[in-house]
One Martini backbone bead per residue (centre of mass of N, CA, C, O) as a GRO file, in nm:
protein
  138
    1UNK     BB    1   0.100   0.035   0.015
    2UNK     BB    2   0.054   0.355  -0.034
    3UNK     BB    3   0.149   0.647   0.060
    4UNK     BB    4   0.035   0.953   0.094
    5UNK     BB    5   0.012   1.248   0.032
    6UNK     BB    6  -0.011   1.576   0.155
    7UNK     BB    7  -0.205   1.795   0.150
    8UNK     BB    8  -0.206   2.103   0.010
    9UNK     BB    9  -0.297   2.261   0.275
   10UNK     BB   10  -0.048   2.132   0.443
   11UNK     BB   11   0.210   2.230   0.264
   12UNK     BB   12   0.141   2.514   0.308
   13UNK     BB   13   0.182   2.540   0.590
   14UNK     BB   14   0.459   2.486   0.576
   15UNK     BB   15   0.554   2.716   0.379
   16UNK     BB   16   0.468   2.934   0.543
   17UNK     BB   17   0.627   2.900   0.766
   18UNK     BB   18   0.880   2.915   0.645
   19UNK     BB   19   0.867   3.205   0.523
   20UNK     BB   20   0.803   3.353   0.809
   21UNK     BB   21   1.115   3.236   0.913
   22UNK     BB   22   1.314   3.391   0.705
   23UNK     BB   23   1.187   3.701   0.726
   24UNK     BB   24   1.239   3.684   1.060
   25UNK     BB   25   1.529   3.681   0.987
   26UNK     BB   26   1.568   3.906   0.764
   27UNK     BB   27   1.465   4.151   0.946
   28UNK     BB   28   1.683   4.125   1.167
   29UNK     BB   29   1.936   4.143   1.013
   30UNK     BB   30   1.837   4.474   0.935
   31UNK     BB   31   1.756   4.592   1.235
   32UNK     BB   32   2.070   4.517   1.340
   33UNK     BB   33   2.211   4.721   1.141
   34UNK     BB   34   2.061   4.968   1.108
   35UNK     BB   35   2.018   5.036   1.423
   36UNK     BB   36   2.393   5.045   1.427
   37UNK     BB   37   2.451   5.228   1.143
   38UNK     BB   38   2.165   5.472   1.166
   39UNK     BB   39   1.912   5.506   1.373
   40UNK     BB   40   2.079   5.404   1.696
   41UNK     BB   41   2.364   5.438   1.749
   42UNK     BB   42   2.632   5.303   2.029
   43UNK     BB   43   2.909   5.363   1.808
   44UNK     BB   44   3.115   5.216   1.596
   45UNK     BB   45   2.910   4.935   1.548
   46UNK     BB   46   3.011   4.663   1.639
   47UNK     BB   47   2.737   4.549   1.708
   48UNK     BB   48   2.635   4.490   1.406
   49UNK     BB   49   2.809   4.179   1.507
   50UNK     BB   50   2.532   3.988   1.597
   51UNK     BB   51   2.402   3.917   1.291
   52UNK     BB   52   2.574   3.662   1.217
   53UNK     BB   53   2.424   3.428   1.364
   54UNK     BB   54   2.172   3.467   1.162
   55UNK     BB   55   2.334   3.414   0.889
   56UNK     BB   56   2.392   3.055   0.947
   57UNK     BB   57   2.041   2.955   0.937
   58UNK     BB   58   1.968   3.105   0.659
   59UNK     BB   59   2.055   2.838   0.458
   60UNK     BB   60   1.874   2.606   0.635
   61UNK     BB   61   1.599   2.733   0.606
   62UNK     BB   62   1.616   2.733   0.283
   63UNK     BB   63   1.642   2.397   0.287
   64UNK     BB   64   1.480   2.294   0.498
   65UNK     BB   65   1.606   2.220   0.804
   66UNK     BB   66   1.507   2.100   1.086
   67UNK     BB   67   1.738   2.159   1.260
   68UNK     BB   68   1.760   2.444   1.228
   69UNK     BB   69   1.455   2.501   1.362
   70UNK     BB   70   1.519   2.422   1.640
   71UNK     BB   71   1.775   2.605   1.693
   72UNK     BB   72   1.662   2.870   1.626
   73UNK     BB   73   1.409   2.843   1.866
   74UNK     BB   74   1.611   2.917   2.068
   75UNK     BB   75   1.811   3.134   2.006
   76UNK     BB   76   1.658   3.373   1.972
   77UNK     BB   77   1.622   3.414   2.301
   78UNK     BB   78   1.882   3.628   2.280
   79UNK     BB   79   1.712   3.862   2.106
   80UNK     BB   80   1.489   3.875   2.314
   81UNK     BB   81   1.627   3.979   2.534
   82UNK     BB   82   1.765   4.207   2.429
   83UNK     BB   83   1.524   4.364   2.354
   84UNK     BB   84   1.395   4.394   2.666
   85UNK     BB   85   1.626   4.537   2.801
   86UNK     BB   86   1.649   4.797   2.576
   87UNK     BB   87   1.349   4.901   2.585
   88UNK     BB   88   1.403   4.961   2.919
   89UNK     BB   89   1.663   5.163   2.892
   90UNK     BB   90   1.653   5.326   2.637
   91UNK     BB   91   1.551   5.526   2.392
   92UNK     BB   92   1.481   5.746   2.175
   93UNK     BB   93   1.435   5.470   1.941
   94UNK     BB   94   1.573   5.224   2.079
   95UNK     BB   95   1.305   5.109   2.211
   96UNK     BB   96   1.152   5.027   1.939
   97UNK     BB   97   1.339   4.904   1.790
   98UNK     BB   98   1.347   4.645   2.039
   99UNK     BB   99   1.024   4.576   1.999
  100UNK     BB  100   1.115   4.518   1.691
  101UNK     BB  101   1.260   4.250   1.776
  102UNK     BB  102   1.091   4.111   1.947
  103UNK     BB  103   0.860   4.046   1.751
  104UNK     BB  104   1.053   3.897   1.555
  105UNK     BB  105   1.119   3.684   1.787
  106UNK     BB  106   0.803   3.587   1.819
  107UNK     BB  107   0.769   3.509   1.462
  108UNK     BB  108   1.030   3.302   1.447
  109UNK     BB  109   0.940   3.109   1.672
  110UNK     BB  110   0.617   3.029   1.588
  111UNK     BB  111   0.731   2.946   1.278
  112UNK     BB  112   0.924   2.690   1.421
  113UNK     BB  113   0.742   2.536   1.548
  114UNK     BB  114   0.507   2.498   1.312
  115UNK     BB  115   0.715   2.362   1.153
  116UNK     BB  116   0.762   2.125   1.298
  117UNK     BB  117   0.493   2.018   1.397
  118UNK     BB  118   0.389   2.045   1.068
  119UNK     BB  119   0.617   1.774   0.984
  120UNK     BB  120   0.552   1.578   1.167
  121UNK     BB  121   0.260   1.531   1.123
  122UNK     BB  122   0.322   1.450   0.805
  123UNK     BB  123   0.482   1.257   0.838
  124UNK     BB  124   0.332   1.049   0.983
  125UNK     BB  125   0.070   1.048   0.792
  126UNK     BB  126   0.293   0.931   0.574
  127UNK     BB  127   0.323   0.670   0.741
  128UNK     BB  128   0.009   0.609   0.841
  129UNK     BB  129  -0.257   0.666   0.725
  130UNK     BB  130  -0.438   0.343   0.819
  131UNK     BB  131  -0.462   0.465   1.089
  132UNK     BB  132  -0.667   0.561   1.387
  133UNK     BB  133  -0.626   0.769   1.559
  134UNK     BB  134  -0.603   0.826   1.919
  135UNK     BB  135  -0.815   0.971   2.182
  136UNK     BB  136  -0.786   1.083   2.449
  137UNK     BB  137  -1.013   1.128   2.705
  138UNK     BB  138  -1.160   1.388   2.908
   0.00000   0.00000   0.00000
């Protein structure tokens, strides 16, 4: 018996989420040079060396790597941190700028996670078509 592949709209999701995932990586590393070499710049641009690490997965994303997806997950983090202590810390716009750091992390974090878990579920799904789903009783 051949295994079904995935309806049209279930694929459209997973690559909704890709792209969804790869535009708040590419926005984020625009907002952090952006904002380090001409919006609101904090010294001579070095902290602008801090993008380094996001364009790292952004070739993983673009391959659709599902282990990129996963750590890239976790790594958010870090710019998410960053966004929260400048919005309360800095003044304006680099306030401004924080909370659109915050927004495309929360963006980027929803966007890996959504792609991780509707690929599993398809792989899933595409391994066993003719099984009944089992759901546990409320």
């Amino acid at each position: 018996m051949q295994a079904t592949p995935p309806t049209p709209s279930s694929s459209h999701t997973v690559q909704l989420s890709r792209w969804v995932a790869v535009i708040s990586t590419v926005g984020l590393i625009l907002l952090g040079l952006l904002w380090e070499l001409w919006l609101a710049p904090t010294g001579t641009g070095t902290l602008a060396l801090k993008v380094l690490p996001l364009c790292i997965p952004l070739a993983g994303l673009l391959k659709n790597r599902m282990y990129t997806y996963r750590w890239v997950s976790l790594m958010v983090w870090l710019y998410f941190t960053e966004g929260v202590v400048r919005a309360w810390s800095d003044k304006a716009p680099g306030n401004w700028l924080a909370l659109l750091e915050v927004l495309l992390c929360i963006v980027l974090f929803v966007a890996c996670t959504a792609h991780i878990r509707l690929r599993l579920k398809h792989a899933k799904l595409a391994a066993a078509p003719d099984e009944p789903t089992i759901r546990p009783a409320p």
